[in-house]
BANU-984596 format. One record per residue: residue number from 1; x, y, z of N, C-alpha, C in turn; residue in three letters. Coordinates in steps of 0.02 Angstrom, whole numbers, always signed. Layout:
BANU-984596
> NUM / X / Y / Z / X / Y / Z / X / Y / Z / ALA
...
//
This chain:
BANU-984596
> 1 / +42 / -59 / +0 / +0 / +0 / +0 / +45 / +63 / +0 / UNK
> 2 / +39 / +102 / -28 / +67 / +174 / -52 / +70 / +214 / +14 / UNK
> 3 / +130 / +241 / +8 / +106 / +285 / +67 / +72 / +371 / +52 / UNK
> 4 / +34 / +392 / +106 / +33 / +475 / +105 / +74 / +508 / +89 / UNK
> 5 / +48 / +558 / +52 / +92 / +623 / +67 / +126 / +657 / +127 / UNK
> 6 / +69 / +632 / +175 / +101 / +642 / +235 / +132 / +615 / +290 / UNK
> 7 / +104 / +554 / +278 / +150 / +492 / +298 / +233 / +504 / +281 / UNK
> 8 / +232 / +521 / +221 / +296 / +528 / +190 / +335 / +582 / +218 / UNK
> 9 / +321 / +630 / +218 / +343 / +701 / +256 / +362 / +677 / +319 / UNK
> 10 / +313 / +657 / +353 / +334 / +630 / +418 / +390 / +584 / +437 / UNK
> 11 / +371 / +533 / +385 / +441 / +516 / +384 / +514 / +531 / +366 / UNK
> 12 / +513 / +577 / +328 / +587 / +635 / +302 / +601 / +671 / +350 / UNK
> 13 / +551 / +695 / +376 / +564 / +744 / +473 / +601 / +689 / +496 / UNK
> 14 / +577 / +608 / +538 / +602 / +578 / +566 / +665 / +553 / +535 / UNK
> 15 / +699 / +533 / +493 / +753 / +515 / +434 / +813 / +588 / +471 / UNK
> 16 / +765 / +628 / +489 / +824 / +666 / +482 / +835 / +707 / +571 / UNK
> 17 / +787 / +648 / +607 / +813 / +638 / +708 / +767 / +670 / +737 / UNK
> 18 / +700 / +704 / +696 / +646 / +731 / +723 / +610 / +711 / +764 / UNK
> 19 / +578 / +725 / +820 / +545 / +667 / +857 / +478 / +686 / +847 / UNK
> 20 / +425 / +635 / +851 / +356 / +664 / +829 / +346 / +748 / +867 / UNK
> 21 / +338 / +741 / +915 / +324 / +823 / +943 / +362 / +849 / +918 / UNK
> 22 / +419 / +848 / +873 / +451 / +911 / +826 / +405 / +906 / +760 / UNK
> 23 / +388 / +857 / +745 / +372 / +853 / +683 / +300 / +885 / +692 / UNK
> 24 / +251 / +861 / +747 / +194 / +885 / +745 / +216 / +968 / +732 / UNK
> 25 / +252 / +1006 / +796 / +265 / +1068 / +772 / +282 / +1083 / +711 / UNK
> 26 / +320 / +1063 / +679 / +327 / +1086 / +615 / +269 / +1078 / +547 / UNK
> 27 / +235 / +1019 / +553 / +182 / +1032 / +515 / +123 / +1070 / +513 / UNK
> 28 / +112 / +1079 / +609 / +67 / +1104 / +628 / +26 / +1064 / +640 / UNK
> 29 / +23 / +985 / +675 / -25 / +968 / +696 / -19 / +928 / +767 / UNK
> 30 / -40 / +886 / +797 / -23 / +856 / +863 / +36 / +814 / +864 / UNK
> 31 / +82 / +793 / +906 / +114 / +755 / +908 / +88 / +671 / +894 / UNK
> 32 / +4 / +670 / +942 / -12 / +628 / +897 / -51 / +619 / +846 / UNK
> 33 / -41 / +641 / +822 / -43 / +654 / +743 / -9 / +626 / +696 / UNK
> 34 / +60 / +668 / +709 / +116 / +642 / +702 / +152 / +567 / +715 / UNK
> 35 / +130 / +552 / +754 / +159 / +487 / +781 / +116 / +421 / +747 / UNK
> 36 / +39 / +439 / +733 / -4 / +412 / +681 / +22 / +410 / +615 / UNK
> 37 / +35 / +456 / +604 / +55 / +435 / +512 / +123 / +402 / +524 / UNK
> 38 / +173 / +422 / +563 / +231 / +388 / +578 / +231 / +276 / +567 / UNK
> 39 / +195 / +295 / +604 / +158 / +220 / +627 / +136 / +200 / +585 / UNK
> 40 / +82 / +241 / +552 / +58 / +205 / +482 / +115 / +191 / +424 / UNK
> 41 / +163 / +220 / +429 / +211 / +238 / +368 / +258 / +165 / +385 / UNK
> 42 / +264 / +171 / +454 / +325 / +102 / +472 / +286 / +57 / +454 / UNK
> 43 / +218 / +42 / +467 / +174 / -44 / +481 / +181 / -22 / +399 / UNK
> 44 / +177 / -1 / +343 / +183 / +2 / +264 / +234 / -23 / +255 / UNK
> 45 / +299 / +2 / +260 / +348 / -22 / +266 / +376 / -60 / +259 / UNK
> 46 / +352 / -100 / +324 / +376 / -134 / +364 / +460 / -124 / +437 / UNK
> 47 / +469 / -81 / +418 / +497 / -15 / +456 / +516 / -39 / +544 / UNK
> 48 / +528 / -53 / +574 / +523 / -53 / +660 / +554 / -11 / +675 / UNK
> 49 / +640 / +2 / +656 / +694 / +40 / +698 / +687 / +119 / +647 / UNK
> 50 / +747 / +165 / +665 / +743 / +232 / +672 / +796 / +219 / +596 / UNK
> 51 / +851 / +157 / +593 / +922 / +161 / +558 / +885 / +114 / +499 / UNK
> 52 / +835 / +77 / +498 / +806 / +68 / +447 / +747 / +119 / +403 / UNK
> 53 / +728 / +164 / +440 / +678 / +228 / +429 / +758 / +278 / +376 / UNK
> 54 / +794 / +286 / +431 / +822 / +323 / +381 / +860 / +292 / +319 / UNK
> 55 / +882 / +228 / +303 / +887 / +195 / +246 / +856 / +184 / +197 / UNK
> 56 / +786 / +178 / +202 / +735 / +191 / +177 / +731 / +259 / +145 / UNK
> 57 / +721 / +309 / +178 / +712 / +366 / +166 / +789 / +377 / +113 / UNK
> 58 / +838 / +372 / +129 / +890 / +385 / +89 / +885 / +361 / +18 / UNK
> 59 / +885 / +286 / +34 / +879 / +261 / -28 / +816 / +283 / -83 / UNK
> 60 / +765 / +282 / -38 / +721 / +294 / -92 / +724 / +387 / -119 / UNK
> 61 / +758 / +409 / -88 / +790 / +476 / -101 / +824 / +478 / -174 / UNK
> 62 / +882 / +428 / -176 / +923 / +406 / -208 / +908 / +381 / -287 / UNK
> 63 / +854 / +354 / -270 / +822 / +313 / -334 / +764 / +355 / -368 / UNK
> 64 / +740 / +417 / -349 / +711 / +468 / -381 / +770 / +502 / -430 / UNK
> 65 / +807 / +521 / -433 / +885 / +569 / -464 / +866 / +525 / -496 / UNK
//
């Protein structure tokens, strides 16, 4: 299953050491909020740790260029 747009965002905040309550601030919405799409984005995934989130995020960074 595809992820959100915002799922995705959320996850590039965290990729890069954000913790949900930064991220909620920065998007402007609750931490849990934040921590919801987070969650949704890892169980997509398949995702558990923080060093696979940001591998993920890199790589698939990588393979857009």
């Amino acid at each position: 299953m595809p992820l959100t747009a915002r799922e995705y965002e959320c996850l590039q905040w965290a990729a890069r050491g954000k913790t949900a309550w930064e991220i909620g601030c920065i998007l402007g919405v609750t931490r849990r909020t934040a921590a919801f799409h987070l969650d949704n984005a890892r169980r997509k995934l398949g995702i558990t740790t923080r060093s696979q989130l940001v591998a993920r995020v890199v790589n698939s960074k990588s393979s857009h260029h």
